[in-house]
C-alpha positions in Angstrom: 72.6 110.5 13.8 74.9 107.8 12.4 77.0 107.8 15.6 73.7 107.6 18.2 72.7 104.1 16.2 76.0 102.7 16.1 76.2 103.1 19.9 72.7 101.9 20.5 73.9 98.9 18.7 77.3 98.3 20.1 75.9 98.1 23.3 73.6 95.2 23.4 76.2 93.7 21.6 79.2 94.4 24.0 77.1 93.0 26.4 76.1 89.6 25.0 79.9 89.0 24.4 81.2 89.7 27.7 78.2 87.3 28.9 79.3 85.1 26.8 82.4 85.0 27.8 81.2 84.9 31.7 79.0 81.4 30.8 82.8 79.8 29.2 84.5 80.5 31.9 81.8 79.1 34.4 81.7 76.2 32.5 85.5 76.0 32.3 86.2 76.4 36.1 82.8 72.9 36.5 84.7 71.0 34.3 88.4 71.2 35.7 86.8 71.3 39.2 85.1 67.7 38.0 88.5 66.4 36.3 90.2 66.9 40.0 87.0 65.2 42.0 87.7 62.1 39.2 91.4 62.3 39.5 90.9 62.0 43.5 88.9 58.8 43.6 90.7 57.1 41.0 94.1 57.9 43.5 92.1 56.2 46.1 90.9 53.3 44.8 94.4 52.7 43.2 96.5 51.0 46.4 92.9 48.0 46.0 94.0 47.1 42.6 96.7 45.4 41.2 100.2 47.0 39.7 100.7 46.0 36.2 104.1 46.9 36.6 104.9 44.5 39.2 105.9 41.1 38.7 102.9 38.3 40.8 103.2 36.7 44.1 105.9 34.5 44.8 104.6 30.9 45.3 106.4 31.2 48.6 104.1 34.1 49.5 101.2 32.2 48.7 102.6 29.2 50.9 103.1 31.8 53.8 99.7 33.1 53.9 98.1 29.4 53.1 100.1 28.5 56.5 98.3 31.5 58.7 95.0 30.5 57.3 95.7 26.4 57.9 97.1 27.8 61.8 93.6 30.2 62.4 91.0 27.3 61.3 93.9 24.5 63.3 93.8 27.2 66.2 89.8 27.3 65.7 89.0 23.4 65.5 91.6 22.7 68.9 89.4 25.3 70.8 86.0 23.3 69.7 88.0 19.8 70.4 89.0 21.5 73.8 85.2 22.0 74.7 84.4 18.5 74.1 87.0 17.1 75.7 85.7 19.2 78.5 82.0 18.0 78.4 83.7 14.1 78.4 83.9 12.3 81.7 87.1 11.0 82.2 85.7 7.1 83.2 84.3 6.9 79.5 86.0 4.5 77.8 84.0 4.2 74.3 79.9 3.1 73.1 78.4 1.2 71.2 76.6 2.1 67.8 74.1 0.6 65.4 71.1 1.3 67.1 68.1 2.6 65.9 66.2 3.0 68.9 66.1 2.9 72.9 68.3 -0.3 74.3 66.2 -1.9 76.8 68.4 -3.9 78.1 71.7 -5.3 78.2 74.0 -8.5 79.8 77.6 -9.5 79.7 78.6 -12.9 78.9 80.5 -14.9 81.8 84.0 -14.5 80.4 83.0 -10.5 80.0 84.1 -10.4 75.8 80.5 -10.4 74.4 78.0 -8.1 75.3 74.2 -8.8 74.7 72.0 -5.5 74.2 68.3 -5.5 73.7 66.8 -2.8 71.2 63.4 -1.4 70.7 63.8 -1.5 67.2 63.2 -5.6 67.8 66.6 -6.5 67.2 69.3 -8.2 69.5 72.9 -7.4 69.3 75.7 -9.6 70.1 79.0 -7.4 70.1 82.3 -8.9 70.6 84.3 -6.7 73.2 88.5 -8.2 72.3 89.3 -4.6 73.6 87.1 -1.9 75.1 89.1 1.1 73.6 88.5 -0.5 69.6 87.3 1.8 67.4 84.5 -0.6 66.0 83.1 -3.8 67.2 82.0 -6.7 65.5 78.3 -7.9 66.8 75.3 -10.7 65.5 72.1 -9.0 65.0 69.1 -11.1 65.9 65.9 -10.1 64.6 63.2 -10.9 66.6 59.9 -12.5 64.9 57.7 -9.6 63.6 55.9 -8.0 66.4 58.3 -8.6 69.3 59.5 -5.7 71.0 62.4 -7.0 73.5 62.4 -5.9 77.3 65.1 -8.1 78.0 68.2 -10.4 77.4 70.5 -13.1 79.4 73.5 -15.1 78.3 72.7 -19.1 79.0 75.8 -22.1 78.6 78.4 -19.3 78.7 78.3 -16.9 75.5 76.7 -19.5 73.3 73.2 -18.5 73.5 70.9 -16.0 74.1 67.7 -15.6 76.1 65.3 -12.7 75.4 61.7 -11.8 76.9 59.9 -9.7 74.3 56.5 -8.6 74.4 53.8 -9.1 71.8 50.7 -8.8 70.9 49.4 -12.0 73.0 51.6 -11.2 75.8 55.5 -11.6 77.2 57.4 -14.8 75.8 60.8 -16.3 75.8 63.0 -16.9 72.5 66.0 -19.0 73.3 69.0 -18.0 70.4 71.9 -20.6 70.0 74.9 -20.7 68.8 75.4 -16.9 69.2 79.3 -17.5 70.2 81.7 -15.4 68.1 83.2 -17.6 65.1 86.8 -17.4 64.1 86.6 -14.5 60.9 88.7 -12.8 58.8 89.6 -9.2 60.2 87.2 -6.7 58.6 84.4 -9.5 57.8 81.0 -8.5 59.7 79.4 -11.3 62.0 76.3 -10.8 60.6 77.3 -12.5 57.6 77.4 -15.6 58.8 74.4 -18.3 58.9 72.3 -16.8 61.5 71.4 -18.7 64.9 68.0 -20.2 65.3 65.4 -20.1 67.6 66.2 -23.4 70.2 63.3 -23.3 72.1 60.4 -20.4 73.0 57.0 -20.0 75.5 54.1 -17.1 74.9 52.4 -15.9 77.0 54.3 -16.6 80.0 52.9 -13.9 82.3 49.6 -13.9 80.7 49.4 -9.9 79.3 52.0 -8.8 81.5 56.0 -7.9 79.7 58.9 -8.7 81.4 60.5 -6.0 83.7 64.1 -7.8 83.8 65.8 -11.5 83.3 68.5 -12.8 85.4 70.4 -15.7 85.1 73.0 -17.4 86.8 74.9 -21.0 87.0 73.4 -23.3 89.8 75.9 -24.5 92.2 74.7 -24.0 95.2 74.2 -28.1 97.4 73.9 -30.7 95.0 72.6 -28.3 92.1 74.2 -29.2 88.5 75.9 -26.4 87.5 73.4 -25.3 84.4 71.9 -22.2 84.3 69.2 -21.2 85.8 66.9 -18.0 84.5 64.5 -15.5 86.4 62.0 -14.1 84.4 60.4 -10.6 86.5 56.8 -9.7 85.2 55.1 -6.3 86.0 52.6 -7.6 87.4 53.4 -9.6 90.7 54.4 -12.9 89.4 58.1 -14.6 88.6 59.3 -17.7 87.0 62.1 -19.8 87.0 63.6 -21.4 83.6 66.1 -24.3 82.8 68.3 -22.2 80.4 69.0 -24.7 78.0 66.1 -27.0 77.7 63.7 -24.2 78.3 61.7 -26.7 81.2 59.3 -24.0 83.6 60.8 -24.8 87.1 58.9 -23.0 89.3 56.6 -20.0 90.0 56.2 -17.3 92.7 53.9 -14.7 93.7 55.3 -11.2 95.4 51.5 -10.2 96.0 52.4 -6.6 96.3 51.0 -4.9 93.8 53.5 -4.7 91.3 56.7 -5.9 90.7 60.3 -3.4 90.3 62.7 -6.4 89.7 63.6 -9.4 90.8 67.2 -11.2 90.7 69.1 -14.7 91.8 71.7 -15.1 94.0 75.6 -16.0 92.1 75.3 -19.7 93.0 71.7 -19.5 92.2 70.3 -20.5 95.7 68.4 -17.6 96.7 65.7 -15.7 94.6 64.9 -11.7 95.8 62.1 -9.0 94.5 62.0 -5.7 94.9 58.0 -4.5 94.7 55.6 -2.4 95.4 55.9 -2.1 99.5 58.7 -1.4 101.8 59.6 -5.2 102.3 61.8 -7.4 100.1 60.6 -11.7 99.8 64.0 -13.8 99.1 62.9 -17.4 98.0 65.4 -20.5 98.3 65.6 -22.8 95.3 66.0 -26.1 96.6 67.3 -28.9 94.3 67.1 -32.6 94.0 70.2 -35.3 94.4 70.1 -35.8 90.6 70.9 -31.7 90.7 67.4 -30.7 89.1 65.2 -28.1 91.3 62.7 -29.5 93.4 61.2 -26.6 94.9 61.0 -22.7 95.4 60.5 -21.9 98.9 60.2 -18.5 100.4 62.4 -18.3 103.8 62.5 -15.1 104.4 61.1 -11.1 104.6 63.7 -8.4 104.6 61.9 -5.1 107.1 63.2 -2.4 107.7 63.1 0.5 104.9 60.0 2.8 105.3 59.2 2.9 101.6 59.3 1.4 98.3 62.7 -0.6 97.5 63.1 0.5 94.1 66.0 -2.0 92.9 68.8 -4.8 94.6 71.4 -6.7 94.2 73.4 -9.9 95.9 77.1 -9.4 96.9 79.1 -12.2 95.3 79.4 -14.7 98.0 75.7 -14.7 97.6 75.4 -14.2 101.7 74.0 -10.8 101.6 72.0 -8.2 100.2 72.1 -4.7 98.9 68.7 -3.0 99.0 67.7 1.0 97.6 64.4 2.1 98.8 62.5 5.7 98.2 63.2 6.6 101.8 66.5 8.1 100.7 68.4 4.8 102.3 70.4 2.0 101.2 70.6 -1.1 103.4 73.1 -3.9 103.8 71.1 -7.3 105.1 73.0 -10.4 106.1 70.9 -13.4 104.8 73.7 -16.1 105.7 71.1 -16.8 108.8 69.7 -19.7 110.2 66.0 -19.3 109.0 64.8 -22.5 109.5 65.6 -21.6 113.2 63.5 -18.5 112.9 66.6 -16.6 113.1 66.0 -13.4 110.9 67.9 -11.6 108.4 70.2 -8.6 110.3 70.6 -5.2 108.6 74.4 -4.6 108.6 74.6 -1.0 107.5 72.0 2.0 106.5 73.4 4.4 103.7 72.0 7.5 102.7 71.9 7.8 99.2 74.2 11.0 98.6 72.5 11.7 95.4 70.2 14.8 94.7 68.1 16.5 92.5 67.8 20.3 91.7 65.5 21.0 94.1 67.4 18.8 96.7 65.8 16.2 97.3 66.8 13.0 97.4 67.3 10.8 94.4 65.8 7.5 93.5 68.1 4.6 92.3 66.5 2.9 89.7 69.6 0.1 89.3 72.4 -1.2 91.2 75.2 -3.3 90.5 78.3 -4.2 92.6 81.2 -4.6 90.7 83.7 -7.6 90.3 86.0 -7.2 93.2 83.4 -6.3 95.6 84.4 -2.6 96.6 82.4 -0.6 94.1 78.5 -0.4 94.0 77.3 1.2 90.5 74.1 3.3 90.9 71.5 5.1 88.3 68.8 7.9 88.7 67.8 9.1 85.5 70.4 9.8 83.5 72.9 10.5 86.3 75.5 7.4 86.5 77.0 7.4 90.4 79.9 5.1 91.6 80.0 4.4 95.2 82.3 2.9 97.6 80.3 -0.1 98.6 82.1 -0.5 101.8 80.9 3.7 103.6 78.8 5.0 100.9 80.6 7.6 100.3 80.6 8.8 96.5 83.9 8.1 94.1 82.8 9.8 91.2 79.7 11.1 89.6 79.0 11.3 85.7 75.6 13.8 84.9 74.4 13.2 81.6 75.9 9.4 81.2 73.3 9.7 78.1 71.4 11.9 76.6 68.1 10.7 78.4 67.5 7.9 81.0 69.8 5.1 81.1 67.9 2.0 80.9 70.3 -0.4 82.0 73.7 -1.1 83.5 75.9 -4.1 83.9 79.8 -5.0 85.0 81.7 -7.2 82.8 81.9 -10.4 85.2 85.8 -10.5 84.3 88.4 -8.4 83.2 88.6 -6.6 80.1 91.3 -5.3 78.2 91.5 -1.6 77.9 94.2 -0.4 75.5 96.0 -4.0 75.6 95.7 -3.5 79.4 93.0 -5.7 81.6 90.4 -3.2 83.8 86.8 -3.5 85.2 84.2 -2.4 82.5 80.6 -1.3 82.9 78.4 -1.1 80.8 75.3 1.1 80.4 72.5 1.3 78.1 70.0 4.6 77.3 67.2 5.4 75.7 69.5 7.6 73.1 70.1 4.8 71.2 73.5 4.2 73.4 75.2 2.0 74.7 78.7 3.2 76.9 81.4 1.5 78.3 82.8 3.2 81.8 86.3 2.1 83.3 85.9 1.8 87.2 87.0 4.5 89.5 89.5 4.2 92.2 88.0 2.4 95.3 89.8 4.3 97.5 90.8 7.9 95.9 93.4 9.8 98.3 91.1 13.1 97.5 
């Protein structure tokens, strides 16, 4: 009986004790299974971090890889400076800063080392131009009385004063700024800091409500003129005058009557007054002037026909004996005005250009300003804000810069006489845009072997 109980008992017993032993050695095997899964990451991990046993970087080291970073972000910066270069034209020679809005307008000084510019933020800028190629430029800021917004500017008696048409509230008027000449300064001292010119003489109102498109002004010399300067003032409307530059004195008026006005300049010796307007015919006035040298009278001489539209813009050749016309028919025309008129002898067209520029549809481009350059043998041209040089001579186009500015170019203008260009004398033109530009543009070769 005693040995039945003792096995009934041993049994459950024997049982939980080799379960037992099971559960241990399950939990044995998870554990030193887990130790190794530990042990594994920690090996992996161990290359990342630092060996406490080895001594730090050599400063050289550092130096080394300092050098490959410097060479990557050198390598990166000359691939960005690359791009520019490519997006630069290769005639760009520097601009102009300050401005804080659209240049309207800008003019050279006779001797070609001041450049006048005309801002919509109602300031005028004088800026000094002893080399194209500086990095700065001194300048005289004008300020316009409050509520003129300037359209235009012209140098009178040399570089020593400025003209400007500005338009107001009560219409277009003329401020006359003297003493605008640059003053001997030491280097680094700012022009503006000087005592600022003063108005010499002003008329409002000059073409009624109408603003001034553009102003040109040249030196009389032409017969028994005196040799002072002479001013053009071109209204929208159909009406221009003429202005003694340094007393101020209205010489004379004229009347396009067609429609509306594009632009209207003189002739260099300042006998001859032409428009561009509305129709497809340009009016050229003579200026005729008294034995004492003073203008007597503005007489129109002549008719220029033979474009079938619009002539958009024009300019005199130098000798002041013919004419360069761009009209929305596509052509440019040559005209020979050195004619007997009085003899009813008319103007003769010497030459018919197309104009070689296009847009993206192809048609043909308009011009919106010409100017022939110094020597005679280049003819500057603008459409938008595409800058063209053309070989006045066949047409034919010398170079082409797309995107002069970022936006129209407002204005353009050759420096009347060389400018030095890195110590070196060269033609300069000058453009102004409605980015708040203004560029300066060396002149192409006038006859490239390409």
């Amino acid at each position: 009986m005693a040995t039945a109980d003792f096995a009934s008992f041993s049994v459950p017993l024997l049982s939980t004790i080799v379960g037992g032993v099971l559960i241990l050695l399950f939990f044995a095997d998870y554990l030193r299974r887990k130790r190794a899964e530990i042990s594994t990451i920690a090996a992996a991990q161990s290359p990342q971090q630092p060996d406490a046993t080895k001594p730090p970087p050599s400063s050289s080291s550092s130096a080394v890889a300092s050098k490959k970073t410097h060479r990557q972000k050198h390598h990166s910066h000359s691939a960005t400076d690359k791009d520019q270069n490519r997006k630069h034209h290769h005639l760009d020679v520097n601009t102009l800063k300050g401005h804080s809005d659209s240049v309207t307008a800008i003019c050279f000084s006779s001797d070609g080392h001041s450049l006048a510019t005309a801002c919509a933020d109602g300031a005028i800028r004088v800026f000094r131009l002893d080399d194209a190629s500086s990095k700065s430029f001194k300048f005289l800021r004008l300020n316009l009385p409050a509520g003129a917004h300037p359209t235009a500017v012209a140098f009178s008696e040399g570089s020593s004063s400025v003209v400007v048409a500005a338009q107001m509230l009560s219409g277009s008027s003329l401020f006359m700024y003297g003493d605008v000449g640059p003053k001997p300064s030491a280097e680094g001292k700012q022009q503006a800091k000087l005592p600022l010119p003063e108005i010499k003489w002003e008329h409002q109102k000059i073409h009624d409500q109408g603003s001034v498109l553009n102003l040109s002004a040249v030196p009389a010399t032409y017969g028994t003129a005196d040799g002072s300067i002479i001013i053009a003032s071109c209204s929208e409307g159909t009406s221009i005058k003429l202005w003694h530059g340094k007393s101020g004195k209205e010489l004379g008026t004229v009347d396009t009557n067609q429609l509306k006005n594009n632009m209207a300049t003189l002739s260099p010796n300042g006998r001859f007054l032409a428009a561009a307007a509305f129709t497809a015919d340009v009016k050229v006035w003579e200026i005729v002037y008294s034995k004492d040298g003073s203008v007597k009278e503005v007489l129109k001489v002549m008719q220029l026909k033979g474009h079938k539209s619009a002539v958009t813009c024009l300019c005199f050749t130098h000798n002041s004996e013919q004419i360069i016309t761009a009209s929305k028919d596509g052509s440019l025309r040559v005209w020979n005005i050195n004619v007997r008129y009085h003899l009813d002898e008319d103007p003769k067209t010497l030459k018919v250009l197309p104009i070689p520029l296009h847009d993206s549809k192809g048609a043909v481009s308009n011009y919106n300003h010409i100017s022939i350059s110094p020597d005679g043998k280049i003819l500057a041209t603008i459409s938008g804000s595409t800058l063209q040089w053309l070989c006045a001579g066949t047409g034919s186009v010398l170079d082409t810069a797309d995107k002069a500015h970022e936006g129209d170019i407002t204005g353009i203008a050759w420096a009347p006489q060389s400018v030095p260009v890195g110590g070196a004398p060269a033609m300069v033109l000058a453009t102004a845009g409605a980015d708040k530009k203004v560029k300066l543009w060396l002149a192409p070769e006038s006859n490239p072997s390409r």
